[in-house]
C-alpha positions, -999 to +999 in steps of 0.1 A: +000+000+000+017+033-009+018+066+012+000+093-005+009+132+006-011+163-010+004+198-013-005+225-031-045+237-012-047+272+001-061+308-004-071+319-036-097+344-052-128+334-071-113+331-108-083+323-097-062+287-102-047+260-080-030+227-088-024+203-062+000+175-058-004+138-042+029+127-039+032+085-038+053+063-018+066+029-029+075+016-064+040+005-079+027+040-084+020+037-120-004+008-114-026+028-090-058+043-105-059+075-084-087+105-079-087+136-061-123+137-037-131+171-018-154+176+013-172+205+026-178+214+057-205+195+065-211+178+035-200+141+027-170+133+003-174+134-033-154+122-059-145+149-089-123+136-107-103+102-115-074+090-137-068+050-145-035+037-149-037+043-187-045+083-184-085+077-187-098+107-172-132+111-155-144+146-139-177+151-118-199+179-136-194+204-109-154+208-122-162+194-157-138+221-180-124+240-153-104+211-134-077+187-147-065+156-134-032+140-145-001+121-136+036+119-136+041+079-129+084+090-132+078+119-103+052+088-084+024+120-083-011+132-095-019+161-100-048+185-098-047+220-120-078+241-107-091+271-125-119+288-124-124+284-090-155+298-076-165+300-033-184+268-033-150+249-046-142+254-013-135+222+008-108+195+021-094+174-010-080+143-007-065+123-026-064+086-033-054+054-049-063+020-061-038-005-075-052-023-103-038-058-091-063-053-060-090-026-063-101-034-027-069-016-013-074+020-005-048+046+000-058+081+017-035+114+021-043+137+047-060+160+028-051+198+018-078+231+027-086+253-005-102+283+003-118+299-025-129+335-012-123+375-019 
């Protein structure tokens, strides 16, 4: 199971872009299918966007042409590029990963706080 560690959250102004790193642990990285999921306070934890091994990409509709996912498997990190962002992007994202060879195994980071407000 790898280690996952985000970077990248903090405060920006409505319009105005992020990206976020997950950094991976371990030496199987490039068989992990990993997603970035974001919760608001309050609310439960939603995915928004995914990437398989092969660089399939999936986005919830909420970030659908303002978000992109992507992946370095050399560096072992995703990545998150945020533009656009607008107050209710606001939340806790977390990132994590599925190796193909077992789907059942999960792999959390801690989570990084973007703050989308003027």
């Amino acid at each position: 199971q790898v280690q996952l560690v985000e970077s990248g959250g903090g405060l920006v102004q409505p319009g105005g872009s992020l990206r976020l790193s997950c950094a991976a642990s371990g030496n199987v990285f490039s068989m992990y299918a990993m997603a970035w999921y974001r919760q608001a306070p309050g609310k439960e934890r939603v995915l928004i966007a995914s990437i398989s091994s092969i660089g399939t990409t999936n986005y919830a509709e909420s970030v659908k042409g303002r978000f992109t996912i992507s992946r370095d498997n050399t560096r072992k990190t995703a990545h998150l590029q945020m533009n656009s962002l607008k107050p209710e992007d606001t939340a806790v994202y977390y990132c994590n990963g599925r190796p193909n060879y077992n789907p059942s195994i999960v792999s959390w980071g801690q989570g990084t706080q973007v703050t989308v407000s003027s």
